[in-house]
N, C-alpha and C positions, 0 to 999 in steps of 0.2 A: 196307950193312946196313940192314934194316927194323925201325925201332924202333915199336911196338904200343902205341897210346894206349890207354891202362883208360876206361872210361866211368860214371861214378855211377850207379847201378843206385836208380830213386827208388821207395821201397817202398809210398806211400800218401798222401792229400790230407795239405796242411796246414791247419792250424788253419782260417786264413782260406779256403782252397778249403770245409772240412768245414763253415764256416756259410755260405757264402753257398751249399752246396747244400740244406743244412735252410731257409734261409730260401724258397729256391725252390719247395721241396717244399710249405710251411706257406701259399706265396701261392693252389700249384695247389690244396691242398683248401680254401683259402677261396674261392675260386670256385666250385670244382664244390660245396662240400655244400649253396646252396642251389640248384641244379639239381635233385641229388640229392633234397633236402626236397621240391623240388615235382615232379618225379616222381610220390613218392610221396603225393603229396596229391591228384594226379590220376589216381591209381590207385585212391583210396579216394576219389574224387568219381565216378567211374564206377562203383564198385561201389555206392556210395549211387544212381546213379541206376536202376542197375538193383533195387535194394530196389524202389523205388518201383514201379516197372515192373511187376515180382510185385503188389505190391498192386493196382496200377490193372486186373491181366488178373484176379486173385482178386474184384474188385468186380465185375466185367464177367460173369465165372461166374456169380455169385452175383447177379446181375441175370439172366442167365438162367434161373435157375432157379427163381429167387424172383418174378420179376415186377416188384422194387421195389430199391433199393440197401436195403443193410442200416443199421441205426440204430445209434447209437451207443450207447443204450440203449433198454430196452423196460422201461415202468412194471409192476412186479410190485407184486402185494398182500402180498405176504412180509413178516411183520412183523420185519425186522433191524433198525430202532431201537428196535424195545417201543414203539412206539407203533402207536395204528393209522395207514391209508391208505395210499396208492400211492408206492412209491419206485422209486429210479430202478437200475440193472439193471449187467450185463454190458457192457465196448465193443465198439464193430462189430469188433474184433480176434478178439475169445473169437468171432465166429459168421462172421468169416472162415479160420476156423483149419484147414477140413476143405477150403477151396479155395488155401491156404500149404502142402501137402503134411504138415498133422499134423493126419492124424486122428485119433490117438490121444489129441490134448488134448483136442481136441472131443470125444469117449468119454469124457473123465476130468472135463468138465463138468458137474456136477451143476445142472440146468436149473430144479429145483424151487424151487433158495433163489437169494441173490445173490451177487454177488462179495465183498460184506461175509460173510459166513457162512463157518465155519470149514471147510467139508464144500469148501469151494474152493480151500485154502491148498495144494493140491497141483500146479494149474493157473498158481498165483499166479507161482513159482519156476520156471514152465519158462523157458529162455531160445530164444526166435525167431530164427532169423537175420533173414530178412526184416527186423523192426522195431529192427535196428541196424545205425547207421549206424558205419562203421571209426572216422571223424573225431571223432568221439563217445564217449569210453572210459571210459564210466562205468562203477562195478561194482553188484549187485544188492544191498538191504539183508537185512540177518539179521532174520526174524521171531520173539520170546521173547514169554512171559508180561510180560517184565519190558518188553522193549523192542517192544512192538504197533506196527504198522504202522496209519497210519489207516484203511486200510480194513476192519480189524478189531477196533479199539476199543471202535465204539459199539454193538459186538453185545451180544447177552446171553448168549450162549453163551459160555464160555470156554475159550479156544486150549488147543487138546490141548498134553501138553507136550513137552517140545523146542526143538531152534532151526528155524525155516522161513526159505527165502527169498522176497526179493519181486523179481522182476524190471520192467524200464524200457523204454517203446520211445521210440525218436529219431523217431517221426516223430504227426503226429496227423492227422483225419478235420478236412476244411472247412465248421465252422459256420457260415462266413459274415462278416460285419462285425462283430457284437457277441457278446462273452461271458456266458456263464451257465451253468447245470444244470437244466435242466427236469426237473418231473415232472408228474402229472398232479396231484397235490395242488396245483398253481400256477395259476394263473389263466389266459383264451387270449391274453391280452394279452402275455405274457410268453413263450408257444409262439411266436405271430405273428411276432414280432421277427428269428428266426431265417430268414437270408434265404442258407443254404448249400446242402451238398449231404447231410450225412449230421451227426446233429444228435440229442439226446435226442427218441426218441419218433417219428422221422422214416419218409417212408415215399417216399422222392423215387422219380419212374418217371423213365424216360428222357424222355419225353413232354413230362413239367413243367421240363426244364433248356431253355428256350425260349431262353435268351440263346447256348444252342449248346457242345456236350460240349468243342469244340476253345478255345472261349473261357472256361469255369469250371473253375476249382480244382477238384481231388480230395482231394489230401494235402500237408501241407508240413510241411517239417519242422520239431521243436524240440528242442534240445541239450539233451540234462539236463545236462552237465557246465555250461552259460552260468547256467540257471538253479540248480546248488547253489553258482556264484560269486555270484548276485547274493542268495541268499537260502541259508546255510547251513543252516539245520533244512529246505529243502525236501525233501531227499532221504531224511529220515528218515519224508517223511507223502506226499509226491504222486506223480505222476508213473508209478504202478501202470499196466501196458501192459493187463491187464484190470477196468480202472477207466472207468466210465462219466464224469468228472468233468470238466470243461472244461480246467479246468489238470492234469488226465491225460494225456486220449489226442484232445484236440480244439486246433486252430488256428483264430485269425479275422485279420480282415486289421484290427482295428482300430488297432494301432501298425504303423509300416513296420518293414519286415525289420530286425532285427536290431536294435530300437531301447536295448540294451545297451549294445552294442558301437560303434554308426555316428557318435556326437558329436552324439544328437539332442539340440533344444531343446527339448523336450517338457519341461514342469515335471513333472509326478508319473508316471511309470509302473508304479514300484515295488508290490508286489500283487497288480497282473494281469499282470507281464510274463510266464507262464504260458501266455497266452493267447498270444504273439507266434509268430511263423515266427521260428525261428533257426538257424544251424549254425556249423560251425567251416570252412569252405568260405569261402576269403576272396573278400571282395565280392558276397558274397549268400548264398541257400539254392535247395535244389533243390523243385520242384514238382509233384506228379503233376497231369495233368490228365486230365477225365472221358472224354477219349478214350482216352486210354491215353499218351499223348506224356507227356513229363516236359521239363520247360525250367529252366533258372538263371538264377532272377529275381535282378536285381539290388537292392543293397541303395538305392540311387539310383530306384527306378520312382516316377511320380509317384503320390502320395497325399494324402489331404485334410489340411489345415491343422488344428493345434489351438488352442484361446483361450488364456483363463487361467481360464475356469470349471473347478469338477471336480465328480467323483460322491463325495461325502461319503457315502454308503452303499453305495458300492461299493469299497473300499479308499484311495477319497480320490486316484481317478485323474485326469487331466485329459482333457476333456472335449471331442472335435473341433467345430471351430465349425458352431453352430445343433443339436447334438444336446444333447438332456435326458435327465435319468435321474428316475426316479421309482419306485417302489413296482416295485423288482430288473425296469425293463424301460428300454430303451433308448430313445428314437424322436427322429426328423429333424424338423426345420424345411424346410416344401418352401421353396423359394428361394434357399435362405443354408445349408442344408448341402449341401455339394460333393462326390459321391466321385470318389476321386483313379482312372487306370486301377487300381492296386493294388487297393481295393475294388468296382472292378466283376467285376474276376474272380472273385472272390470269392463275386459274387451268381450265381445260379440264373437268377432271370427278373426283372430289373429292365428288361430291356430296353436297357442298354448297349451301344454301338457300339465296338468293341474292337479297332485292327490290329495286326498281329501282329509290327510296328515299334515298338510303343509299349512292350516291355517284352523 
């Protein structure tokens, strides 16, 4: 006779099977989520570099057609402070806006007054794709009566009522080595200084980029979100994407990339770091150049050395060795000031030797 063994019929993990499968589970996504993080950070570094890309082909139209790269402002006689003389205008964004596929902003610019003037607040709020970067997620401010934006303060007119917005771009035009706001009410001393490519007041041809379009800056970027951490009330007054203002819609190469963020020894930057190239693109920011190319300078590229002097008139910055400041203008010590390759790119026609290894 055949006697039939029964067999335990086992219906599901035990305990110890059921964690050490959770634990398993819990290793593989902490591996893969930062794969996955940077994935994504290099899908919105390539989208950022193609922003750029659009603006550098939008300058290149608009050199065509214009003769000259466009300026960052153009001095109008519009009286928007109540005072008299010549102030400063529109940024090269508001007069690249009809070679960014919106012509319609560029139609709903009112060209007679300035960007301070209320007859613009409808331009102010438009949001660009081009002049934002994914990495960058800032949101736009609300324009009231009660809560004015600066660039509508100091009018005299006053803001129809309502809420308006004001939108931001991530990226800015290359003034060059040293910060400021030109107007023509300003001295030539203080125009002269400006050694970029697009600049209050500016009128660069292809011609005068003599250090060579593959070698100078176009555009670089700056993070609003770096600067409303390093300066909270900035986002409530700067940073306006049709703002002629240096700490608006213009970069220089006077601190290095990212001098926020990177562990520099720079004693003061605090004030103007406005003026810096930044992004949220780790280990550097991205760059249009006046060819059209775009590169990921690193935050590491050699740049000139600072002292311990600073500009006590200029928000009490520190001061690269052998440069002076004086009566709102910058200027060098030939011999003993250095620019690093970071500030030769930067310049136009210094005549710097630049390969294309060194950055």
């Amino acid at each position: 006779m055949v006697v039939a063994l029964s067999r335990r019929v086992r219906s599901g993990f035990t305990l110890i099977e059921l964690l050490v499968v959770i634990a398993i589970i819990a290793v593989l996504i902490a591996l893969l989520l930062p794969a996955v993080q940077a994935a994504r950070e290099a899908a919105r570094r390539a989208q950022c570099t193609n922003n750029m890309k659009q603006l550098a082909l939008a300058v290149a139209n608009y050199e065509s057609a214009n003769g000259s790269y466009p300026s960052n402002s153009y001095s109008s006689a519009t009286v928007s402070y109540g005072l008299p003389g010549y102030f400063p205008n529109f940024s090269c964004f508001v007069f690249l806006t009809s070679f960014l596929e919106q012509q319609a902003v560029y139609n709903a610019t009112n060209f007679s007054w300035t960007n301070y003037d209320p007859y613009n607040l409808t331009i102010a709020g438009v949001a660009i794709p081009a002049l934002m970067c994914p990495s960058d997620p800032w949101q736009p401010q609300v324009i009231s009566s009660s809560t004015p934006n600066a660039n509508f303060v100091e009018n005299t007119n006053a803001l129809p009522p309502g809420n308006w917005m004001q939108q931001f771009t991530s990226y800015g035009a290359n003034q060059g080595t040293f910060p400021g706001t030109y107007q023509q009410a300003y001295g030539q001393a203080q125009f002269q200084q400006y050694n970029g490519v697009i600049y209050n007041d500016s009128h660069t041809t292809l011609a005068s980029i003599t250090d060579g379009t593959s070698n100078t800056f176009l555009f670089g970027e700056r993070a609003q979100t770096l600067f409303k951490r390093f300066d909270p009330g900035y986002q409530n007054s700067d940073g306006s994407w049709n703002s002629h203002h240096w700490f608006d819609t213009m970069v220089t190469t006077y601190f290095p990339p990212n001098v926020g963020t990177n562990g520099t020894s720079i004693a003061s930057f605090l004030g103007a770091d406005a003026t810096d190239a930044t992004s949220l693109h780790p280990g550097g920011v991205n760059f249009a150049f006046c060819d059209g190319s775009v590169h990921f300078i690193k935050n590491t590229i050699a740049s000139w050395r600072f002292g311990t002097a600073i500009a006590s008139q200029f928000y009490g910055v520190s001061l690269p060795l052998g440069v002076n400041y004086a009566n709102y203008t910058f200027s060098v010590t030939p011999g003993v000031t250095q620019f690093g390759v970071y500030q030769a790119l930067s310049t136009r026609a210094n005549g710097e030797v630049v390969s294309s290894d060194q950055y």
